[in-house]
C-alpha positions in Angstrom: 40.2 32.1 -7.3 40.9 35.4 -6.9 44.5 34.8 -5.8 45.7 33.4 -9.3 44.2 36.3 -11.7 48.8 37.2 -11.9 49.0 33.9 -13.0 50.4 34.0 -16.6 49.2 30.7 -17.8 51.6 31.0 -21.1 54.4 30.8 -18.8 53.0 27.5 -17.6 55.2 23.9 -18.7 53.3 21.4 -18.2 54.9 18.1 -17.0 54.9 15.5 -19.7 52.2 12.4 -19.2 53.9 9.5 -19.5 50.7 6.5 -20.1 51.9 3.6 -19.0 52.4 5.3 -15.3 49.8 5.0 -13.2 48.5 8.4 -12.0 46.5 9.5 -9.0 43.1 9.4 -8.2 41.2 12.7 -9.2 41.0 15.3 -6.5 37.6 16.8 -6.1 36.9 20.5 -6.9 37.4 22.0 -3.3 40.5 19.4 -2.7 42.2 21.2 -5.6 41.5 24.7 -4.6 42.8 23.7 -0.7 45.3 22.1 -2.1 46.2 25.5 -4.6 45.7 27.9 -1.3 48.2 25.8 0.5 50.7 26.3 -2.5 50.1 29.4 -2.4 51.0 30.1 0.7 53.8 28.2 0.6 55.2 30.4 -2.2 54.8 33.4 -0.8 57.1 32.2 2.3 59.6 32.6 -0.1 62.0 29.9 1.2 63.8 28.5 -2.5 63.6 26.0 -4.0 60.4 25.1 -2.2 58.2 28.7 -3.2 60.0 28.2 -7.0 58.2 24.6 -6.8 55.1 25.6 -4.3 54.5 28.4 -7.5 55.1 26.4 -10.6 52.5 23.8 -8.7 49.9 26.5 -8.1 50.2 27.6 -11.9 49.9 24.0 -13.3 46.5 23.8 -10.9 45.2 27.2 -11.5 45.2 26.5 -14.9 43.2 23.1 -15.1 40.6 24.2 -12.1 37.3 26.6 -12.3 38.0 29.9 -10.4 36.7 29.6 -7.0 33.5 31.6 -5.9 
């Protein structure tokens, strides 16, 4: 995606995994990259705390998803 190439993924802190929680289902490929277009937007409302959060989101998604064609 196009959108995240400012994306320093170095910056990125991943949240920790804890394996005894249950985690969500698996989103498909084009649920993630609606879901990362819709942080994105978010973030770049610019309301804080929810564009700080909306951003680190995007950055934790961008990183584990294929770039979008």
């Amino acid at each position: 995606m196009d959108d995240c190439e400012y994306l320093d993924l170095d910056e990125i802190e991943f949240a920790p995994v804890d394996h005894t929680a249950e985690r969500l289902a698996l989103l498909t490929l084009e649920e993630a990259h609606d879901l990362l277009r819709l942080l994105l937007t978010v973030e770049q409302e610019g309301k804080e705390p929810l564009s700080r959060e909306a951003n680190r989101l995007a950055k934790e998604i961008a990183a584990r998803i294929p770039f979008e064609n």
